[in-house]
C-alpha positions, 0 to 999 in steps of 0.5 A, a space after each residue: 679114224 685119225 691117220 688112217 684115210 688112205 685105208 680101204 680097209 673096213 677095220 683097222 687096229 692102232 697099237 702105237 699108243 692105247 690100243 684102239 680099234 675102228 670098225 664101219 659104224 666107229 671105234 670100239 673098246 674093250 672093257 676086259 683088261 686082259 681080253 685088250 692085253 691079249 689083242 695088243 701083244 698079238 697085233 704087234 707082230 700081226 700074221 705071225 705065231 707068237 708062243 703061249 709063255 710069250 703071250 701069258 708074259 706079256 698079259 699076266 706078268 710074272 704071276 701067269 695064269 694056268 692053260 684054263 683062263 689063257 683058252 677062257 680068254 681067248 674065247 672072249 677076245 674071239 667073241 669080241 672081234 666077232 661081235 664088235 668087228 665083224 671079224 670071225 676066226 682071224 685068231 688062230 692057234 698053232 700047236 702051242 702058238 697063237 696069230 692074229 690074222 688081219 694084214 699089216 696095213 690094217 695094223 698102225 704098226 704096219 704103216 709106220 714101218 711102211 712110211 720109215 722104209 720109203 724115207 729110207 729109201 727116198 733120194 729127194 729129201 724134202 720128200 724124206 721130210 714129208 715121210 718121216 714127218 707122216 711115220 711120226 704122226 701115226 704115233 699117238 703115245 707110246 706104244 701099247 700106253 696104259 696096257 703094257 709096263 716100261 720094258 716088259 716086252 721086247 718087241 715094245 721096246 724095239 718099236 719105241 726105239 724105232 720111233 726115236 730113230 725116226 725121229 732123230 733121222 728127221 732132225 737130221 734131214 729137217 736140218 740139212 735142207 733148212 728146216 728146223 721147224 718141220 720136225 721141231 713139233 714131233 721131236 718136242 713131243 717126242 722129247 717130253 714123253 722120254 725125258 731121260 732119252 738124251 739123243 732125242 732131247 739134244 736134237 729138240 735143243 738144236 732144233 729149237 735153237 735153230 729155229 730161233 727160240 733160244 732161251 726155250 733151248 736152254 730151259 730144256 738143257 738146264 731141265 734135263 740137266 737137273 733131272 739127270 743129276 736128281 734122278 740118276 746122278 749122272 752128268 749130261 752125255 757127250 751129244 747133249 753137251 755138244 748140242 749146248 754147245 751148238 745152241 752157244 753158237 760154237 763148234 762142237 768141243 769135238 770139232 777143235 781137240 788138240 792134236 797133243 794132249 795138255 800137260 799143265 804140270 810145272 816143273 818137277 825138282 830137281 833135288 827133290 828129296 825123301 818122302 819116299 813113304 808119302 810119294 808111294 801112298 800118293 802114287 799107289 792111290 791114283 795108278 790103280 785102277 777104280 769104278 765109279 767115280 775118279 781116283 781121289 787123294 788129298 795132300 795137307 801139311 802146314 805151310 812150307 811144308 812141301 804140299 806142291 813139290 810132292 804133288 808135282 813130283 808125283 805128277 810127273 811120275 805118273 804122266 804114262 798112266 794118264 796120256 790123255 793130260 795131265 791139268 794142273 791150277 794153283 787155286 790160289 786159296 789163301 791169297 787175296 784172289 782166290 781162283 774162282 771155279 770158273 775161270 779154272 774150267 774155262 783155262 781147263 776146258 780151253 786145253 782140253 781143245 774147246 773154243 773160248 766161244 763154246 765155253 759155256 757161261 755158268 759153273 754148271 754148264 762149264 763143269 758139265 762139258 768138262 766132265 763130258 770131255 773126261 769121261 772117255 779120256 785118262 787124265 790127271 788133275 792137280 788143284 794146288 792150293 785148295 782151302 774148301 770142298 765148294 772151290 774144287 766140287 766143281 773141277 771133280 771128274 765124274 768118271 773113274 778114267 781120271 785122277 784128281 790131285 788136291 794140296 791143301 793146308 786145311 784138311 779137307 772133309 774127304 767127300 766121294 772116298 778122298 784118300 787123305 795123305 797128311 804131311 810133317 817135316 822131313 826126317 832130320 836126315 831127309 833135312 841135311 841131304 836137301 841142304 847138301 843138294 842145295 849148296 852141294 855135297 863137297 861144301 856141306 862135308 865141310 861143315 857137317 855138324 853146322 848143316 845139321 844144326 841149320 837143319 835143326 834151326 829151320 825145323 826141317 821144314 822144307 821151305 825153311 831147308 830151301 830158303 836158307 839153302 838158296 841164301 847159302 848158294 848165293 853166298 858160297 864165300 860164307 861159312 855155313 856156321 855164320 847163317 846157323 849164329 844169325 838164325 840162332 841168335 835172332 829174335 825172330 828166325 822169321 827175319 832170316 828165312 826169306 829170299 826172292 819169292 820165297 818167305 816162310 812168313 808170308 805162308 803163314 800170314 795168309 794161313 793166318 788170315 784164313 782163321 776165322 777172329 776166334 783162332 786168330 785170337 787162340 793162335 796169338 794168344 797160344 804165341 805167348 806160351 813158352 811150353 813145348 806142348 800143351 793139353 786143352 786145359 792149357 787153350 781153355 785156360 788162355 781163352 777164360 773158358 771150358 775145355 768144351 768151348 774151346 776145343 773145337 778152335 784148337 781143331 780148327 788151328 789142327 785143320 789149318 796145319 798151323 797146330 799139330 795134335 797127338 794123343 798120349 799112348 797111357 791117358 789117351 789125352 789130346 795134347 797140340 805142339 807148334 812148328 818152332 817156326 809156327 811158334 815164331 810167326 804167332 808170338 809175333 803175332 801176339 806182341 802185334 795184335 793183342 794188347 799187353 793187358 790182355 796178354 797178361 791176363 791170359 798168361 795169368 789165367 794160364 799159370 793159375 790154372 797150372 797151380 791149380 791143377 798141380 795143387 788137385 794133384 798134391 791133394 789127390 795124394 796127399 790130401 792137404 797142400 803140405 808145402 803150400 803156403 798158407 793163403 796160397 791154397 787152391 779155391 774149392 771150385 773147380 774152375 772152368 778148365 775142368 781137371 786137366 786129367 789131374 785124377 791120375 797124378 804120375 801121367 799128368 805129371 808125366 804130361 806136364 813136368 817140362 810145362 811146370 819148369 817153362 811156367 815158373 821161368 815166364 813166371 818170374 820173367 813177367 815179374 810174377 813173382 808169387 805165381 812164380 814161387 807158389 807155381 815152384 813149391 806146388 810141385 814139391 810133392 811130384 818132384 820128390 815122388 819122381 825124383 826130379 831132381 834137376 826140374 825141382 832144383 831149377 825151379 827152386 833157384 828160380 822161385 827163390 830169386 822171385 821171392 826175394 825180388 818180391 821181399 816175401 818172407 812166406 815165399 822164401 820160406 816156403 821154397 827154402 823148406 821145399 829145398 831141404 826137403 830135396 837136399 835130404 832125398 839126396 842125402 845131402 844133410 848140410 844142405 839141407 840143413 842150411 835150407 831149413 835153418 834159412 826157413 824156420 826162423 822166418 815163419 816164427 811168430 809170423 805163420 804157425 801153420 806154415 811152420 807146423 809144415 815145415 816142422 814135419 819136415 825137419 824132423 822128417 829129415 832128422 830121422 833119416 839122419 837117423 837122429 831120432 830123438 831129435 825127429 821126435 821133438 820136432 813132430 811132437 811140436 809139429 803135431 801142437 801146432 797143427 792142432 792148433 791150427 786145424 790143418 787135419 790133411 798136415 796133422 795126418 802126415 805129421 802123426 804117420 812120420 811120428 808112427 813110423 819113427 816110434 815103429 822103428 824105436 820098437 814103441 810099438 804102443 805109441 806108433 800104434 797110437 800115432 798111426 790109429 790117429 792119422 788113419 781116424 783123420 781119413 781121407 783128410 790126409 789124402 789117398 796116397 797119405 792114407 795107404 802110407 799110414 796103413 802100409 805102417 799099420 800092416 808092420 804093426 801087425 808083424 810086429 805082432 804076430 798078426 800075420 794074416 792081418 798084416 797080409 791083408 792090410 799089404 794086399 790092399 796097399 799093393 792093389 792100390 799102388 797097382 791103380 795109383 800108380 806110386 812106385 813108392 808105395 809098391 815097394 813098401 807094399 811087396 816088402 811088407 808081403 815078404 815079411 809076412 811070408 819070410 815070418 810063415 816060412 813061406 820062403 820061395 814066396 817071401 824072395 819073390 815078393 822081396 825080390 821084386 820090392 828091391 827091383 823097384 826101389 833101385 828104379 826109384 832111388 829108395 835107398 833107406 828101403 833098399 837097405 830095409 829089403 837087403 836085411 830082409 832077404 839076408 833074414 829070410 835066407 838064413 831060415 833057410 840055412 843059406 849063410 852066404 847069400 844072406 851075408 852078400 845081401 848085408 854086405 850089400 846093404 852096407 854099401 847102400 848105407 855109405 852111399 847115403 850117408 846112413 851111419 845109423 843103417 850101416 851099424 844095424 846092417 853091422 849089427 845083422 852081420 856080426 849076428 848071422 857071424 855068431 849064429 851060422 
């Protein structure tokens, strides 16, 4: 009978681990699991009634039992005690209670309580150690072991936590009198039987720390540790941490807390200026109030771009809502030196108050007293400067008291809930009033326009801003216009934009460095590219590789802030730009760390790519490469770059037209003159289709120096051709005129196909001269040529302007026959080329009297413009609809349709089909009898023909209004 010797009791009950029962001839036990859950919850509270629903809790759960197998039970459990321990009719009922009547010494309960208040109440304290010791060895386990489930009874429940008090009382004693080792034994068994008790555990550190052993301290520490964080994500309590510190040989943290609390936050600006937006986001994240873990915003932008002054600003502005402290670390990121995590929690938790002599060594240990120490506190960290998640995980508070504040320039992937505010450059507004602060506002009103234009130079960047400020400040005899020259006539504005400590390049540098070898070479290599925007094609093409390679070091340069990516609101397409001051720092470093060779090759691989796509897109539409001269045609493969998102013609274009200017001058300035001229004429179609005139003429004049630098006859040719081409949808004819007659004679007896192009073109140009005989022998011959030489997507062109003349001479059959032949050729004239041959065939069809054909036939053509996009083909269709109405008497249809074509060729400059639609509606308006307004729209068209110099239409529009005279 174990623990119970000084008993003159003949039978005694142990509850304080398994139920155990000792009568005179030894111990007996219970095979009835419920009989020995009933004795168990009686003998807790032994002497006094406890309630039947407490009772049938306790022993069956929540399932219960009914009132037959409680009193089936209590009859067995009175049996037993009867038979095996001599004890008759000590289970008793009251009412609706139950009691077990044995006296408490006979209880092994009744004894620990007895033990635990004499310790209480003893003043020798080495007899208290004795006390508490013997309370604690009539423990065997927990109580009720195997009987009862964790927390299922509260009067369970209460006696485990007396048996932890008990035991923290005798650590505490053990260690005031100098006897750690007395207690150590119970407190370790103690310890292991309650592994998430953090009291108990962090007396059994300080005693076996005190006790000598340690390393056997630590290993627990470390243990629970990993337990607390695996299995409840939490971090070690306060006392815990202290008895860490305790086992370090240090005063507890607690023990040296600084009166004032930290404030570690550098200066804020004086002229801090804008971001009024970003300042409210960052503010409104962290003030408020959050449960769970701290408040979280992260803070990127390029360098320079003013990450640390918005961070520090906000800091100050919320010092009231943190008074515990406010912490703040540069962390260095991007430096030679990055700060380790350690060091910071070591200058952190020295502020914080804790002795250099408690820090503990390890991350772990140090983040864990620094968590501890912010659990209860309201403080506010700022980690500047930050490059990844594993550099600031560790300086994370665990408790939603605190705020963290992180900068950085690579966008962070937003672990715990981290808010994310993303900065660019100032408002140009922004930008001057940063300039006036810095050099003062009576200077910069003297000079508003040169100020402007600094800040324009500087790209509004506020490093750049205080920069070239500060150099501005230091030399106030200087006018601010002189610094603006310097910056624009530099080869590099880099070279202007340094002074003191600050350096616009030495930002980038270290961003630069932090690439992984692969963005570093995509970043230089995009440094030779003169475009201002470019899609991925662009970065595939540099790189000699697919877009899904390569676009995930275009995110990279995104993430490091030194790309900005944006998506195109109609294509949905992702297109990057640089920062000019960016663009500035990679061309450098392109010219100093790429080869020449390789970066020709790469603009090369670029400008070819361009030609290639810009040819898809002329093919798309037209089906052959009209303009395009032989020998320079787009390979059948589609090339490794993919299709750019060519298949929609107008929003590539749309996309890509500055970038087809910018190409064809590095072109030329890299002494790629047939890239040069090749990547000029490729564009014919979309510049005529866009009326873009001035990019058509700029590349032209460029293209046609190319040419001729080269002593390419073909390529003289060819831009000259592309030239008349845009003289004559300007209407002016001499040009254009002198253009083909420098074209022609080049390719006579040299290119047939070619000249069989530029033939259509002539005559095309003839007959909007109005010459029409003229334009007949030049498509007639046009037509021999290119049948000769097999180009079916030019032949299907030159038969459908030949249709289109023949329709307008009312030669019905042969602009039947013309039409028929271009339509036979299908899709080898190309979609667009298609539908204008059918939009043709739909006036044949009117022409005839076949009305509801011809609906048909435009009802298609409108649908396709509709997809297509072509405002050129919209018109001719919604003019062919209102014919066919106008024809049907279907006049309110008939203005709407036509309407609505004269609408959209005044957007798209069609004049000759303005003119068409004028004599249209003034036919539709005499139907009905409405003389005047049929008048004004002839009068109307006669104007339009003298402004495109159309004799031949002002003389029908004449013709019409001396008619509508005679008849009305």
């Amino acid at each position: 009978m174990d623990g119970y010797g000084d008993s003159v009791a003949t039978t005694y009950f142990g509850i304080l681990g398994p139920l155990r029962v000792w009568a005179g001839d030894g111990e007996h036990a219970i095979s009835r699991r419920n009989v020995a859950r009933l004795l168990g919850a009686l003998l807790l509270t032994p002497g006094r009634l406890v309630n039947r629903d407490s009772l049938v809790d306790q022993v069956w759960g929540p399932s219960g039992c009914d009132q037959r197998t409680l009193h089936t039970t209590i009859f067995r459990l009175r049996g037993w005690l009867e038979e095996r321990a001599g004890l008759a009719g000590v289970v008793t009922r009251v009412g609706h209670d139950y009691r077990i009547d044995v006296p408490p010494e006979q209880v092994d309960v009744g004894r620990f309580r007895d033990l635990a208040r004499r310790a209480r109440d003893e003043r020798d304290p080495d007899v208290r150690v004795e006390l508490l010791r013997s309370a604690l060895a009539v423990w065997r386990g927990p109580a009720l072991d195997g009987l009862v489930e964790h927390g299922a009874s509260a009067v369970v429940g209460e006696l485990d936590k007396a048996r932890a008090e008990c035991a923290c009382r005798l650590a505490e004693a053990a260690l005031e009198r100098g006897r750690p080792d007395a207690a150590l034994d119970p407190l370790e068994r103690l310890a292991d039987e309650l592994p998430f008790d953090e009291i108990v555990n962090a007396h059994a550190i300080t005693l076996l720390a005190r006790c000598g052993r340690r390393a056997e301290a630590r290993r627990r520490f470390a243990t629970l540790r990993r337990r607390l964080a695996d299995e409840l994500g939490v971090d070690p309590s306060p006392p815990l941490v202290e008895a860490y510190l305790g086992l370090l040989g240090a005063p507890a943290p607690t023990t040296v807390r600084n009166e004032a609390p930290p404030c570690l936050l550098p200066p804020d600006l004086p002229d801090f200026t804008g971001r009024g937006r970003d300042l409210a986001l960052v503010v409104g994240a962290l003030a408020g109030e959050a449960a769970g873990s701290a408040r979280m915003i992260a803070i990127s932008g390029m360098p320079g771009v003013g990450k640390t002054a918005l961070a520090v600003h906000a800091a100050h502005r919320l010092t009231e809502r943190f008074p515990d402290g406010q912490l703040f670390a540069d962390l260095h990121a991007h430096g030679p030196h990055p700060a380790h995590p350690a060091q910071v929690l070591a200058r952190f938790l020295r502020a914080l108050g804790v002795h250099p002599t408690a820090i503990p060594e390890g991350v772990d240990e140090r983040t864990e007293v620094f968590r501890t120490l912010l659990s209860e506190r309201r403080v506010l960290v700022v980690l500047d400067n930050a490059a990844a998640l594993d550099q600031i995980r560790p300086l994370l508070p665990g408790q939603a008291t605190s705020a963290v504040m992180v900068t950085t320039r690579a966008r962070l992937a937003e672990p715990y809930g981290m808010r994310h505010v993303a900065l660019d450059v100032l408002e140009r507004s922004e930008a001057i009033e940063l300039l006036e602060r810095i050099i003062g506002c009576a200077r910069a009103g003297g000079e508003p326009r040169a100020v402007a234009g600094l800040a324009d130079l500087c790209g509004r960047l506020p490093l750049a801003l205080r920069i070239a400020g500060a150099r501005m400040a230091m030399r106030p005899h200087q006018p601010v216009a002189s610094l603006v020259r310097r910056l624009a006539d530099a080869a590099n504005p880099l070279d202007q934009l340094a002074v003191g400590a600050l350096d616009v390049r030495a930002g980038l540098e270290l961003s630069y460095a932090g690439l992984a070898p692969t963005a570093r070479r995509l970043f230089r290599l995009l440094g030779l590219l003169d475009m201002h925007d470019f899609a991925g094609w662009t970065v595939a093409a540099l790189l000699d590789g697919s877009p899904a390679e390569t676009e995930e070091l275009a995110e990279c340069l995104v993430d490091a802030h030194l790309l900005t990516a944006f998506r195109v609101a109609d294509t949905g397409e992702i297109r990057y730009r640089f920062h000019d001051l960016v663009r500035a720092f990679a061309s450098e470093c392109a010219y100093r760390d790429e080869p020449e060779t390789e970066r020709r090759q790469a603009l090369r691989r670029v400008f070819d790519r361009l030609k290639d796509l810009i040819e898809r897109v002329h093919e798309s539409a037209w089906g052959s490469d009209f303009v395009v001269a032989r020998g320079h045609r787009r390979s059948p493969a589609a090339g490794p770059a993919g299709d750019g998102g060519s298949s929609v013609p107008h929003r590539w274009f749309h996309a890509e037209r500055a970038n087809i200017v910018t190409a064809v001058r590095q072109a030329a300035n890299l002494g790629m003159h047939r890239t040069c001229w090749t990547l000029a004429i490729g564009a014919t179609f979309l510049y005529e289709s866009h009326h873009a005139y001035d990019e058509w003429r700029q590349t032209h004049q460029v293209a046609l120096s190319a040419a001729a630098a080269e002593g390419d006859d073909l390529g003289v040719a060819a831009v000259n051709g592309s030239l008349a081409l845009m003289h004559a949808d300007m209407h002016q004819w001499g040009q254009a005129e002198m253009a083909l007659e420098a074209s022609v004679p080049l390719l006579e007896s040299r290119d047939e196909e070619t000249l069989g192009r530029i033939l259509v073109l002539a005559g095309w140009i003839d007959y909007k001269r109005g010459r029409f005989r003229e334009a007949l022998f030049h498509y007639q011959r046009a037509i021999a040529i290119l049948q000769r030489s097999g180009s079916r997507g030019a032949l299907a062109m030159a038969l459908r302007c030949a249709a289109q003349l023949h329709l307008d001479l009312g030669e019905l059959d042969l602009a039947e026959q013309a039409v028929e032949r271009a339509l036979a050729l299908g899709e080898a004239g190309g979609h667009y080329s298609r539908l204008r041959a059918l939009a043709i065939f739909g006036e044949l069809r009117v022409a005839g009297d076949r009305l509801a054909d011809a609906q048909s036939v435009f009802g298609e053509v409108l649908d396709a413009a509709h997809q297509t996009g072509s405002p050129r083909l919209q018109v001719h269709a919604l003019y062919g609809l209102g014919i066919v109405c106008s024809r049907k008497g279907a006049y309110d249809n008939a203005e709407s349709y036509l309407r609505a074509a004269l609408t959209q060729a005044r957007q798209d400059l069609q004049q000759d089909y303005q003119v068409r639609i004028l004599l249209a509606l003034a036919d539709s308006r005499q139907g009905q009898r409405r003389y005047d307004e049929a008048a004004d729209c002839l009068h109307r068209a006669v104007a339009v023909s003298r402004r495109m110099r159309a004799p031949h239409w002002e003389a029908r529009v004449i013709r019409a209004l001396c008619d509508l005279r005679a008849g009305s």
